[in-house]
Backbone as a ProteinNet text record, in pm:
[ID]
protein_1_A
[PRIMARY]
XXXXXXXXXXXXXXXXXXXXXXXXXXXXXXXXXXXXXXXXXXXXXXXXXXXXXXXXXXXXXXXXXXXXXXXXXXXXXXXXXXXXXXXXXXXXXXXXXXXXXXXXXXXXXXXXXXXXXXXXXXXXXXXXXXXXXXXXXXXXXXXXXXXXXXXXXXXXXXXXXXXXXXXXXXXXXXXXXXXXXXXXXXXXXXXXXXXXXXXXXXXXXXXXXXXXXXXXXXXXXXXXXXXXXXXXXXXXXXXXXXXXXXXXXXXXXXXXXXX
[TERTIARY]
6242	6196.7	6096.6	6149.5	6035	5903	5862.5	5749	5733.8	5768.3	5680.4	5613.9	5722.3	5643.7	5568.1	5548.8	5402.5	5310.1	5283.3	5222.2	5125.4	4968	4898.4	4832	4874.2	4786.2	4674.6	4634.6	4485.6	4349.5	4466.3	4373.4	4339.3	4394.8	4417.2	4301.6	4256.8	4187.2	4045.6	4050.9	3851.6	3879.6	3998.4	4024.9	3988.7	4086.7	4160.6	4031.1	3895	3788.8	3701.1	3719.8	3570.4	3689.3	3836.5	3883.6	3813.1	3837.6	3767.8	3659.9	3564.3	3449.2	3382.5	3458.6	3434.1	3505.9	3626.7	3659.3	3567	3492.7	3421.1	3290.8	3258	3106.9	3196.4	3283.5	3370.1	3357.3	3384.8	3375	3246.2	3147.5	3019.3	2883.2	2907.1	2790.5	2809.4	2917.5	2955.4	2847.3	2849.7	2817.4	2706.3	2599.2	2491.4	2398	2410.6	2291.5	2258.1	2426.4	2389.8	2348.8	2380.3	2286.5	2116.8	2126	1983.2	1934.4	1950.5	1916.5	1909.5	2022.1	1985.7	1866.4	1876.2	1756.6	1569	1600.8	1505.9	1475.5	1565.5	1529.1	1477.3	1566.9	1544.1	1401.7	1359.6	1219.2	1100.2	1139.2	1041.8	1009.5	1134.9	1162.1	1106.7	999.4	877.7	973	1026.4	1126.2	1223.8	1312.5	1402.1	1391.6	1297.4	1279.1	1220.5	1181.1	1149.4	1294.3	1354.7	1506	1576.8	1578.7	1613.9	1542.1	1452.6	1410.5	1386.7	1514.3	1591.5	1491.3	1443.2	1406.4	1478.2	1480	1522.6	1441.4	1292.3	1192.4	1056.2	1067.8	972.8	830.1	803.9	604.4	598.4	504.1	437.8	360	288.6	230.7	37.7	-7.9	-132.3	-217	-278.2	-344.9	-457.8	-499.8	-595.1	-508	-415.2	-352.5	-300.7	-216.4	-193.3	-269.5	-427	-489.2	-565.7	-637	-679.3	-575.9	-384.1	-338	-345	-316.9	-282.2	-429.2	-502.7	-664.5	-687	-654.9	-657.3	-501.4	-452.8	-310.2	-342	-449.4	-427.7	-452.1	-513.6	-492.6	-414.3	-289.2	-174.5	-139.5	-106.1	-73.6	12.8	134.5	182.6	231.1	122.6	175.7	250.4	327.6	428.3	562.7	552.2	662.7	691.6	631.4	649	634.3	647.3	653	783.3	878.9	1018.6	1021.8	897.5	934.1	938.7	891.2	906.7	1055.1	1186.8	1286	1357.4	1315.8	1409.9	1368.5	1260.1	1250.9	1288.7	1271.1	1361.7	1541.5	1553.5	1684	1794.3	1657.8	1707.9	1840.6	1854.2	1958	2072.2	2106.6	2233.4	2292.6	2148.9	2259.3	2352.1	2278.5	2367.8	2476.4	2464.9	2613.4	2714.5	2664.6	2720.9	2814.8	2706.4	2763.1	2892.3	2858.3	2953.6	3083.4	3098.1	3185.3	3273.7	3220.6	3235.2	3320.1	3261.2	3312.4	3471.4	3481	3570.9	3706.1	3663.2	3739	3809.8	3688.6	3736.4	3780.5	3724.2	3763.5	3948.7	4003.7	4169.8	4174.4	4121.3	4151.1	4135.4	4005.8	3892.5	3769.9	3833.3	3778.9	3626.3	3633.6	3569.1	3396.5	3446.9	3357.5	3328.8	3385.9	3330.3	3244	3237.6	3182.7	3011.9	3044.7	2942.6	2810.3	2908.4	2838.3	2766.4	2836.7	2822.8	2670.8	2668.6	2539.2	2406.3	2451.2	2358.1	2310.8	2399.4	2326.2	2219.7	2305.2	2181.4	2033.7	2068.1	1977.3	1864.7	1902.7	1828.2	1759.6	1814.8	1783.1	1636.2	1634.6	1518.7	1415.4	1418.2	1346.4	1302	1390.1	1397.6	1307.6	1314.1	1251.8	1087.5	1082	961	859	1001.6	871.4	916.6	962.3	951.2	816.2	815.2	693.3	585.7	551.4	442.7	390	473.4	466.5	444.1	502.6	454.3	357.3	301.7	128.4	59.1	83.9	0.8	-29.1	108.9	57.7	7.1	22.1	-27.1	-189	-217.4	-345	-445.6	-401.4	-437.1	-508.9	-404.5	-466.8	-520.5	-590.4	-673.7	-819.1	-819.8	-975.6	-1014.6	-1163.1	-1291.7	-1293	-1288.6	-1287	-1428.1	-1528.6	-1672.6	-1619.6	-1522	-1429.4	-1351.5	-1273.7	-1198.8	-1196.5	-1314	-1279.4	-1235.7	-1316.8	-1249.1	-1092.1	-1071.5	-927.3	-837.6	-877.8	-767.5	-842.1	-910.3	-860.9	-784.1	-804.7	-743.6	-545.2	-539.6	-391.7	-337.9	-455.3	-365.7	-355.6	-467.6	-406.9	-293.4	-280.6	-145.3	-52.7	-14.8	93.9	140.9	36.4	87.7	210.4	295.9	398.1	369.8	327	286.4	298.7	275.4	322.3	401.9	317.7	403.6	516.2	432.6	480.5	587.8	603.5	704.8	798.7	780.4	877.8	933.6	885.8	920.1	1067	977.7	1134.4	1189	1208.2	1335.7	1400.9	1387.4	1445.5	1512.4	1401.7	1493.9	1650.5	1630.4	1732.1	1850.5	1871.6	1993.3	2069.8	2045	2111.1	2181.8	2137.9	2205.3	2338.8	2274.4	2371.4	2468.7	2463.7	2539.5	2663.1	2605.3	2664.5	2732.5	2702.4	2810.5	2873.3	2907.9	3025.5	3067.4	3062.5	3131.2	3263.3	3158.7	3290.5	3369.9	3301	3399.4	3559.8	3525.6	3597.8	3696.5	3660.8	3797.6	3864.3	3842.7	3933.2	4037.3	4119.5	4318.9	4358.9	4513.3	4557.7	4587	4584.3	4559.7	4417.3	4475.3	4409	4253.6	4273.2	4149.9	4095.1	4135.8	4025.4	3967.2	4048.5	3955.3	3822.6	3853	3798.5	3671.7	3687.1	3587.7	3496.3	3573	3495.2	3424.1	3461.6	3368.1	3255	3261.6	3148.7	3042.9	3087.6	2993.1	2924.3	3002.3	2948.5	2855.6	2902.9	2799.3	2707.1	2695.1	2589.8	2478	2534.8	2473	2325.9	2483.9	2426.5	2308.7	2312.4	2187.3	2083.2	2076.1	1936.7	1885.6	1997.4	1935.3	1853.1	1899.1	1898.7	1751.8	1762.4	1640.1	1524.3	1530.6	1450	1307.9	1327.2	1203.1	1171	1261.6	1296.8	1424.2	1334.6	1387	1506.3	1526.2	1623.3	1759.4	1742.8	1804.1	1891.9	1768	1812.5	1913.8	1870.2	1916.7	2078.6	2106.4	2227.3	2305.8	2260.4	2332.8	2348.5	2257.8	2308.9	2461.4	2408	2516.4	2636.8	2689	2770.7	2809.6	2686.8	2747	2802.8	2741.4	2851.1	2947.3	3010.1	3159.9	3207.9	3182.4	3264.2	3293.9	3201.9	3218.1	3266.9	3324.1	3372.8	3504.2	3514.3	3665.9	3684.9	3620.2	3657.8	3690.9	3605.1	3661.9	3783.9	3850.7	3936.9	4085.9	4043.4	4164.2	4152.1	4012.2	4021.6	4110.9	4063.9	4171.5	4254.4	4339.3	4532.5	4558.7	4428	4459.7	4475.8	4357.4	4361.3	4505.3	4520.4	4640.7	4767.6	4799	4917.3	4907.2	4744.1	4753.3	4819.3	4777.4	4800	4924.5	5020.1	5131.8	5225.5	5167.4	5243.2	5188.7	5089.8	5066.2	5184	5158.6	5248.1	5360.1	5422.1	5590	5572	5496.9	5509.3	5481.6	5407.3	5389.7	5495.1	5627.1	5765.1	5820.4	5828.5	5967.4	5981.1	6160.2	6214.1	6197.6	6211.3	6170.1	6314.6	6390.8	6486.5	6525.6	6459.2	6481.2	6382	6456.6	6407.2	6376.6
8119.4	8111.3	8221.1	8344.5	8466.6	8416.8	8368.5	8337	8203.1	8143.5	8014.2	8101.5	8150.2	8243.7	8331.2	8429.8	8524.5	8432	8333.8	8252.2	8189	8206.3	8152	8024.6	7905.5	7787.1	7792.9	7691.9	7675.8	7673.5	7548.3	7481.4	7603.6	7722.9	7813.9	7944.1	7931.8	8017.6	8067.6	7949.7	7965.3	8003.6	7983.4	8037.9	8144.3	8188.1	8320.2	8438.2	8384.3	8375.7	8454.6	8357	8339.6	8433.9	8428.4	8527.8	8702.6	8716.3	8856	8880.3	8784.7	8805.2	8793.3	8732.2	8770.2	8864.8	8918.3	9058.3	9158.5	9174.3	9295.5	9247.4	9117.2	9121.5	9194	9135	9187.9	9407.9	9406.7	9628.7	9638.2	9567.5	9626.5	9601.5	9458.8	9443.7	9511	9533.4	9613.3	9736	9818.3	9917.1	9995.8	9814.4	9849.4	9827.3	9829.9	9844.3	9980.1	10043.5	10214.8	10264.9	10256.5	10356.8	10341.5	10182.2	10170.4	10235.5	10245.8	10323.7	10471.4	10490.2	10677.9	10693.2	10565.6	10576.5	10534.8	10494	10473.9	10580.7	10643.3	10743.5	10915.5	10901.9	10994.8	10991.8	10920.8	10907.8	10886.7	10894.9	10926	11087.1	11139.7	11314.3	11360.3	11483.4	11526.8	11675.7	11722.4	11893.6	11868.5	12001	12044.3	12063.3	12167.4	12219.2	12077.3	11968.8	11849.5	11791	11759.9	11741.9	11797.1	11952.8	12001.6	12004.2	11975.4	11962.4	11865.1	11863.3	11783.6	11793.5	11677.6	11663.1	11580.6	11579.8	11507.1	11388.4	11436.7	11327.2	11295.1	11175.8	11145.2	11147.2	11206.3	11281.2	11199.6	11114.8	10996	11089.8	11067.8	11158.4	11126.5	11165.8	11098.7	10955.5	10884.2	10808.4	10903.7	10982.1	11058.1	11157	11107.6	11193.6	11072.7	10994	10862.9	10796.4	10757.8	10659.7	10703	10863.4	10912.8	10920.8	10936.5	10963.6	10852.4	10735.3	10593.7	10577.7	10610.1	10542.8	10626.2	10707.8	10851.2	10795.4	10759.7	10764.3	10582.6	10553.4	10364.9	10326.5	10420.6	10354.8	10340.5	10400.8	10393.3	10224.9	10232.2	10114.4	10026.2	10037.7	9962	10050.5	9995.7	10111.3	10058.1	9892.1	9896.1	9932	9960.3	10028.6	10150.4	10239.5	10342.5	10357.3	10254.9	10258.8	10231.6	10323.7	10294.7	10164.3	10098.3	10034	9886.9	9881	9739.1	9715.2	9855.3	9864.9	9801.5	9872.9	9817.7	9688.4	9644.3	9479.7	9396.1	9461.4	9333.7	9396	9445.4	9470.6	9365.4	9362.5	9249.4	9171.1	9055.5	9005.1	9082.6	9206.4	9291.8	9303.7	9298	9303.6	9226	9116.6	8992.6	8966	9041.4	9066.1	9141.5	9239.5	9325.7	9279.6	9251.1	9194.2	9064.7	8991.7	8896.6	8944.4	9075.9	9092.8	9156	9266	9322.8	9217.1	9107.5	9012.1	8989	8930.3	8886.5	8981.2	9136.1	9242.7	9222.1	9263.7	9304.3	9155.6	9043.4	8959.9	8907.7	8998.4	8969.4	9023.5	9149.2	9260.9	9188	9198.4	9112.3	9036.9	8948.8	8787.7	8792.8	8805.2	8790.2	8915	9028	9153.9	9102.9	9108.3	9063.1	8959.3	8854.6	8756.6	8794.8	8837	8851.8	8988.2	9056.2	9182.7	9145.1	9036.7	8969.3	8893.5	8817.3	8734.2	8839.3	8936.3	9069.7	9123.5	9132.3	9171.2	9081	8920.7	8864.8	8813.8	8813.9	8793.7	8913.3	9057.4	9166.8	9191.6	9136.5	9159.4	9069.8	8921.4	8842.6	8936.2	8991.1	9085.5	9248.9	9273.5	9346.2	9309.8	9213.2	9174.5	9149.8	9156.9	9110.8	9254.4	9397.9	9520.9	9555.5	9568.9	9579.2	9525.4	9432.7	9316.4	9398.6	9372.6	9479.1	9608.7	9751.6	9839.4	9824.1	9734.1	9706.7	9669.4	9533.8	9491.7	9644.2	9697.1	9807.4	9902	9966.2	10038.3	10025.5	9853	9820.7	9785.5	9677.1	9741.1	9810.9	9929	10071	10126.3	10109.1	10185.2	10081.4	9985.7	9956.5	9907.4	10002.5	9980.2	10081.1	10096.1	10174.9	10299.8	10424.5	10510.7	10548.2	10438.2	10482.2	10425.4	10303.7	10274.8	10352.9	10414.5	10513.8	10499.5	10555.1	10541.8	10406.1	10364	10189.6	10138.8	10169.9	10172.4	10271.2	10352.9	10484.4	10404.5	10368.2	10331	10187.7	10094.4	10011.7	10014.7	10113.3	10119.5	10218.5	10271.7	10351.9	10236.2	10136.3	10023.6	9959.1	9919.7	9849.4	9883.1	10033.2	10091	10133	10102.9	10183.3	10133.7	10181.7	10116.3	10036.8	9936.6	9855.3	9705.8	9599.2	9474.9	9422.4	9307.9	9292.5	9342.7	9468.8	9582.7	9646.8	9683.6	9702.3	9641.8	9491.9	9407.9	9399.2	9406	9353.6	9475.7	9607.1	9694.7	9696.4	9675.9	9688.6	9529.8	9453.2	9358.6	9358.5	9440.3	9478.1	9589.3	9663	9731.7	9713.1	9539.1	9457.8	9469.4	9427.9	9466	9593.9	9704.7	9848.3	9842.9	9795.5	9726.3	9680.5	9570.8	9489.3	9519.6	9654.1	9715.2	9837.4	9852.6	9957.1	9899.4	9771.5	9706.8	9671	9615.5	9579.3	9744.2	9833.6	9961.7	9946.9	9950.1	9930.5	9843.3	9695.2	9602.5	9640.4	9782.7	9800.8	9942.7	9930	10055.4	10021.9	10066.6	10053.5	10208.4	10172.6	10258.6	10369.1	10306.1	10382.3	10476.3	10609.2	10755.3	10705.7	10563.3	10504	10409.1	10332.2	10240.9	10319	10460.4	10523	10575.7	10623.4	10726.3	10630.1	10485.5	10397.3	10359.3	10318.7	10293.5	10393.8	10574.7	10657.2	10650	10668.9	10663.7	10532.4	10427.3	10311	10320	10328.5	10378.4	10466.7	10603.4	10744.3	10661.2	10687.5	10602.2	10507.7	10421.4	10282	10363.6	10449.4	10531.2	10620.2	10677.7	10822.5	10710.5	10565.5	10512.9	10449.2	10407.4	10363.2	10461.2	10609	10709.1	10750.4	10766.4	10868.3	10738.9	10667.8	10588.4	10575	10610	10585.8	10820.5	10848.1	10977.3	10993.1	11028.2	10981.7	11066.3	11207.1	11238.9	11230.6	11183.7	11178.1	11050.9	10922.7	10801.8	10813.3	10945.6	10949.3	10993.7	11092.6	11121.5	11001.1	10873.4	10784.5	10689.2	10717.8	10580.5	10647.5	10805.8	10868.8	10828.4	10810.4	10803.3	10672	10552.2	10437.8	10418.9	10491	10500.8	10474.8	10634.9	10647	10560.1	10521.9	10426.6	10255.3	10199.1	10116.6	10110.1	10234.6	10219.4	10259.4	10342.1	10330.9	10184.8	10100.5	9982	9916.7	9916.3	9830.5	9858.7	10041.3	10001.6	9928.5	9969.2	9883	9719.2	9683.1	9506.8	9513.3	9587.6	9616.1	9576.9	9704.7	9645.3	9521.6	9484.5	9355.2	9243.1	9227.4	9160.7	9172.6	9305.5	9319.5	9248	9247.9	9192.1	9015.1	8990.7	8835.8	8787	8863.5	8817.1	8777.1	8923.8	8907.3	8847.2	8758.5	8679.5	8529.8	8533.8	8374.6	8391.3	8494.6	8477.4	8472.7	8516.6	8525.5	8305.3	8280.9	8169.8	8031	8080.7	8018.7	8025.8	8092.3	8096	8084.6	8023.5	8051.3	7921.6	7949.9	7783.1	7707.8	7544.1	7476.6	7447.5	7461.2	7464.1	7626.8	7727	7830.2	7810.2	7844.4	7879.9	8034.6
-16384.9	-16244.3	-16215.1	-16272.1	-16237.4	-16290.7	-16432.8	-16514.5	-16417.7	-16404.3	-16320.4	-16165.9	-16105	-16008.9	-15962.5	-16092.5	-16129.1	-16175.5	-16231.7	-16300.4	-16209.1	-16276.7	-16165.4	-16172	-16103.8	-16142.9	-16180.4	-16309.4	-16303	-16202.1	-16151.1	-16021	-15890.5	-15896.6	-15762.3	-15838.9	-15914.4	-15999	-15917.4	-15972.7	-15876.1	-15741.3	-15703	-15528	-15531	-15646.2	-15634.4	-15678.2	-15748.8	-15755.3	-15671.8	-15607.3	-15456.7	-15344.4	-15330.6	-15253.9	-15251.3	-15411.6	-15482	-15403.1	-15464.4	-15434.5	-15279	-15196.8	-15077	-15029.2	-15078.2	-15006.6	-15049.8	-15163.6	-15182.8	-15139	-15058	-14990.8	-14857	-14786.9	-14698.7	-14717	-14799.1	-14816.1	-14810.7	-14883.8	-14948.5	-14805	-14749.9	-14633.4	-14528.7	-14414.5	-14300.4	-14324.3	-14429.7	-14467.7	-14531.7	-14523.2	-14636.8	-14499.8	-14405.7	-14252.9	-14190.8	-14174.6	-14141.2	-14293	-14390.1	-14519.2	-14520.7	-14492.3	-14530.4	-14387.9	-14269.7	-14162	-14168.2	-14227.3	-14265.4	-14373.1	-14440.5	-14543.3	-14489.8	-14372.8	-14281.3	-14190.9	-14138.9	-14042.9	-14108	-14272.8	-14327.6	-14414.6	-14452.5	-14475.5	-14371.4	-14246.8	-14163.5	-14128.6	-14182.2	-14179.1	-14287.1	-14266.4	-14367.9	-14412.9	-14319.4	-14367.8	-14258.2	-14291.2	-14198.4	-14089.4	-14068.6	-13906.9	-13844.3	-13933.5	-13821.4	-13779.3	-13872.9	-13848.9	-13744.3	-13770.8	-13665.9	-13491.1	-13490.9	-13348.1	-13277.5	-13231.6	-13142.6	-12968.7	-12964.5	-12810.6	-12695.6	-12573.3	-12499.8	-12450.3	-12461.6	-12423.8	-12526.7	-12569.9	-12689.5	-12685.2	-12739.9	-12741.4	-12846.8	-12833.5	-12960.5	-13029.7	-13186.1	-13273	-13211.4	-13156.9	-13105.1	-13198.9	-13193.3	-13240.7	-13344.7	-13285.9	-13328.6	-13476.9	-13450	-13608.4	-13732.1	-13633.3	-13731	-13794.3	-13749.6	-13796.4	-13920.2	-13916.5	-14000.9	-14111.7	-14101.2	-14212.7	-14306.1	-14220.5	-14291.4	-14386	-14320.4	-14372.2	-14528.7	-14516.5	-14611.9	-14756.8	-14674.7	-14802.7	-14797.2	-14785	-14801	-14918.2	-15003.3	-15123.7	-15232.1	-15212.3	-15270.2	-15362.1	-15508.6	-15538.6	-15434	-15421.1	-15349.8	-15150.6	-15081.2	-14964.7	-14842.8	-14890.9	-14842.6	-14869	-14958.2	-15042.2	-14990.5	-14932.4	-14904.4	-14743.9	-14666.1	-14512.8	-14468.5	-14395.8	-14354.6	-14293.4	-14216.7	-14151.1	-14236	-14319.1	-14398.9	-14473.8	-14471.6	-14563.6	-14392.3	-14293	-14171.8	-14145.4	-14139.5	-14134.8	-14266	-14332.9	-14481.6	-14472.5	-14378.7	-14346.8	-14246.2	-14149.5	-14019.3	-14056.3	-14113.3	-14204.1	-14135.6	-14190.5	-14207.7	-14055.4	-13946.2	-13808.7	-13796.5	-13853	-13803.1	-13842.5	-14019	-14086.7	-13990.1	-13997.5	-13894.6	-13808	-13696.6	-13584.7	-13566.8	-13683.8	-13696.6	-13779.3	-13855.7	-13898.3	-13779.9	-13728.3	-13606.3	-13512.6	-13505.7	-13413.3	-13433.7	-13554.9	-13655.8	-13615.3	-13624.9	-13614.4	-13453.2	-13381	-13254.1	-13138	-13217.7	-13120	-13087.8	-13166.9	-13134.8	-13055.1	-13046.3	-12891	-12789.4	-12796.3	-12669.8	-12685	-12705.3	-12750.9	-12665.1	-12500.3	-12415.9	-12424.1	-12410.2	-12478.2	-12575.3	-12711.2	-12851.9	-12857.6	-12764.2	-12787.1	-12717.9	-12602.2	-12562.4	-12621	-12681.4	-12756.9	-12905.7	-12936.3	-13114	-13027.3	-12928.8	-12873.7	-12848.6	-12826.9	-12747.1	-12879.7	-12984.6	-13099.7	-13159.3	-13170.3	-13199.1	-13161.6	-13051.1	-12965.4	-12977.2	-12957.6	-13006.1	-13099.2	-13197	-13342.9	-13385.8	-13310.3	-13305.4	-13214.6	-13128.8	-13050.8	-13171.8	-13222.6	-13298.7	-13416.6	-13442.9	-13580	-13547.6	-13418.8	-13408.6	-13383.6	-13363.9	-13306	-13440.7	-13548.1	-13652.2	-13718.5	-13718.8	-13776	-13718.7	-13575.7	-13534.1	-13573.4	-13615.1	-13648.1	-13836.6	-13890.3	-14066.4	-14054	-13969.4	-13958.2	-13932.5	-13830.7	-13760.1	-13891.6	-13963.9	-14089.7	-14184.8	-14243.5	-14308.1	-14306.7	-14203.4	-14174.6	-14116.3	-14091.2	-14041	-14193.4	-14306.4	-14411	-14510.2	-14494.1	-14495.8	-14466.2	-14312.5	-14256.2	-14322.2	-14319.8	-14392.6	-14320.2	-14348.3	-14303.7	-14221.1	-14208.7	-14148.2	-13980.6	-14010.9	-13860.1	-13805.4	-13858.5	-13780.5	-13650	-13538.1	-13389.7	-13377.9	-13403.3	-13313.7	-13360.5	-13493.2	-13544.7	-13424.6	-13421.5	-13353.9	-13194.4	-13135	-12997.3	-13001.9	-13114.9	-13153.8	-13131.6	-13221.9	-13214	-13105.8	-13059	-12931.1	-12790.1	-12814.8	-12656.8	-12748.5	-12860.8	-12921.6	-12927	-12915	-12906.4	-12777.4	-12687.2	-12563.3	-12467.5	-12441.9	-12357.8	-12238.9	-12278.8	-12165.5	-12204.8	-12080.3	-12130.3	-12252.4	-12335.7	-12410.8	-12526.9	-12558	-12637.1	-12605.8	-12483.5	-12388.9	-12370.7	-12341.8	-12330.9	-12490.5	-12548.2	-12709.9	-12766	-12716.9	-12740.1	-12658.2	-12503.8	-12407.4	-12483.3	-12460.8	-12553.2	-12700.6	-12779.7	-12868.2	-12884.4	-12813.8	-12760.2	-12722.5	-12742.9	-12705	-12807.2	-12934.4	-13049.7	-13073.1	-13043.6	-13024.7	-12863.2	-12800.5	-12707.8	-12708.5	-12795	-12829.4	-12970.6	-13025	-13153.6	-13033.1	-12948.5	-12851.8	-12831.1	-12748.1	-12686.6	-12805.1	-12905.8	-13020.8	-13026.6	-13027.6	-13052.9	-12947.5	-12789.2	-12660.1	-12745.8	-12799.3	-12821.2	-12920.6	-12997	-13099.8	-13046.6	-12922.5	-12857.6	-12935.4	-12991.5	-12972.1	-12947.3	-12964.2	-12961.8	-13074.2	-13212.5	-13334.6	-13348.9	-13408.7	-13433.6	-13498.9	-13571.4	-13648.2	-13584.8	-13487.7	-13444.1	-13309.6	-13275.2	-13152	-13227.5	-13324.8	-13395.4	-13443.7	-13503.7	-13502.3	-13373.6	-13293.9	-13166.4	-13102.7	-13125.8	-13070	-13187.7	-13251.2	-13414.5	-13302.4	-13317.3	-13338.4	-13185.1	-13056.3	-12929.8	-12922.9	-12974.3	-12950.1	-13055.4	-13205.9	-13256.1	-13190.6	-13124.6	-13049	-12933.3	-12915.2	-12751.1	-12819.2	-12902.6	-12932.9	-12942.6	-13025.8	-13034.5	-12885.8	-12804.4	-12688.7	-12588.1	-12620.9	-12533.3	-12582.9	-12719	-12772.3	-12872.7	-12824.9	-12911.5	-12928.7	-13091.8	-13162.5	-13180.1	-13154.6	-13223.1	-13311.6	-13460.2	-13579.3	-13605.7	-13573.3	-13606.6	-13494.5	-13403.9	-13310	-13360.3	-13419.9	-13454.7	-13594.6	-13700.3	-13754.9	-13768.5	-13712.3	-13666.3	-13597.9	-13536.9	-13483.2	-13605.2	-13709.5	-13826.6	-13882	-13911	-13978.9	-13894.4	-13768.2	-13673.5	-13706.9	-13703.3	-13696.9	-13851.4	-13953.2	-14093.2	-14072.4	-14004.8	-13991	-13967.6	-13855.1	-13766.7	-13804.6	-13906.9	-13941.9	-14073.3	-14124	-14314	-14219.3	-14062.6	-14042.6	-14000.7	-13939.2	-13877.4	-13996.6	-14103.1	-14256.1	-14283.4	-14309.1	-14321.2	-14284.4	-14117.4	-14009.9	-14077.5	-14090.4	-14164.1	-14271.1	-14354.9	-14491.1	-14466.3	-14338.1	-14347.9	-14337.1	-14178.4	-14121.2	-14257.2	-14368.4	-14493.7	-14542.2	-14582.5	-14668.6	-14575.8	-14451.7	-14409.9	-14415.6	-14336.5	-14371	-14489.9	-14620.8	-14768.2	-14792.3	-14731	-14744.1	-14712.5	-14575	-14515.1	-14558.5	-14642.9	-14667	-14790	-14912.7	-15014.6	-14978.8	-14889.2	-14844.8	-14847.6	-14752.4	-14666.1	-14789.3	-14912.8	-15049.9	-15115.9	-15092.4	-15190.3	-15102.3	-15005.3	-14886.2	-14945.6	-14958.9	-14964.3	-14835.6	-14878.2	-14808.4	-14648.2	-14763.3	-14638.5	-14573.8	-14593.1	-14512.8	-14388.3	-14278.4	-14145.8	-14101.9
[MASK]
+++++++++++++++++++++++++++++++++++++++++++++++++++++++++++++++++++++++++++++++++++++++++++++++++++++++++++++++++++++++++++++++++++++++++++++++++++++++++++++++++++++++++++++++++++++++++++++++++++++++++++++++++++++++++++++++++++++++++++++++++++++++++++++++++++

């Protein structure tokens, strides 16, 4: 009886398979959006003392400094390769992971929040993807106009960048997604030492990019935050995993006539 009961069907194999392998997409995706973000915010950081200086209100780098750098470093073999902003737009994808795992998590709490915070992300993220897109076009071809253009390039990207109309609208819109990754933390308040401890991580996180946005180290310190908070939210899934398991296997050997 023991050997028939450790014993694992053929037929349950490939389950038992694709179970594996989606619990470790389950550990490995949650987690691969804040790295690649610290890996985004930290390559926009040239030294320390830039790191360290922390502002409250964002001073853009003038036009008159950007356009000459791009034009100057444009001939680089590959120079999207080396622009943060093309690693955060071939990233996009991962909110949505995110957000829907997030969902998954917090919607036992509060079905109602979760739902509407999982929509706010996605919804953002299409907004998102699109001032992403803008800023990779802009660098990309920035460093490749002719350096005899220069002025008209640099008044070029200073009306394109300027906070106004559509440009404007494009990041207050995008900004929903960070929004929407705060109330997600709101939604795993509990009462355990680890899902508070998650929900402040992913909130303050959410909160430094809405607050300070498009200042990199400010942003950066909120990926590091939203780290935490989402390798703690994984592991609260963990238990949650580990107890489901245990109660399907109990419920796979329960005799048929036990109640």
């Amino acid at each position: 009886m023991r050997g028939m009961i450790g014993a694992v069907p053929t037929s349950l194999r490939p389950m038992s398979s694709l179970l594996r392998l989606r619990s470790l997409a389950a550990a490995v995706l949650p987690l691969l959006l804040p790295v690649l973000l610290v890996l985004v915010f930290a390559m926009h950081l040239r030294s320390l003392s830039q790191f360290l200086d922390f502002r409250l209100v964002y001073v853009p780098t003038p036009p008159e400094v950007v356009v000459p750098w791009l034009i100057a470093h444009g001939g680089a073999p590959h120079p999207l390769l080396h622009d943060p902003h093309v690693i955060a737009y071939l990233a996009l994808p991962l909110f949505l992971a995110t957000a829907l795992w997030l969902h998954r998590l917090s919607r036992l709490r509060r079905p109602l929040l979760s739902a509407v915070a999982c929509a706010s992300t996605v919804v953002g993220t299409v907004y998102l993807g699109g001032l992403f897109g803008m800023w990779t076009a802009f660098y990309d071809g920035l460093s490749r106009v002719d350096a005899r253009h220069v002025d008209g390039a640099i008044a070029t990207f200073a009306a394109m960048s300027s906070p106004h109309g559509a440009f404007l609208l494009t990041t207050t819109l995008a900004k929903l997604a960070f929004a929407g990754l705060a109330l997600q933390g709101l939604a795993l308040w509990d009462r355990s030492a680890r899902a508070r401890a998650a929900s402040l991580c992913i909130v303050t996180g959410s909160a430094l990019f809405l607050a300070f946005w498009d200042m990199d180290n400010w942003m950066l310190v909120g990926s590091v935050l939203l780290l935490l908070g989402i390798a703690a939210s994984r592991s609260a899934c963990d238990g949650l995993g580990s107890q489901g398991r245990r109660r399907n296997t109990s419920a796979l050997f329960k005799h048929p006539q036990d109640k």
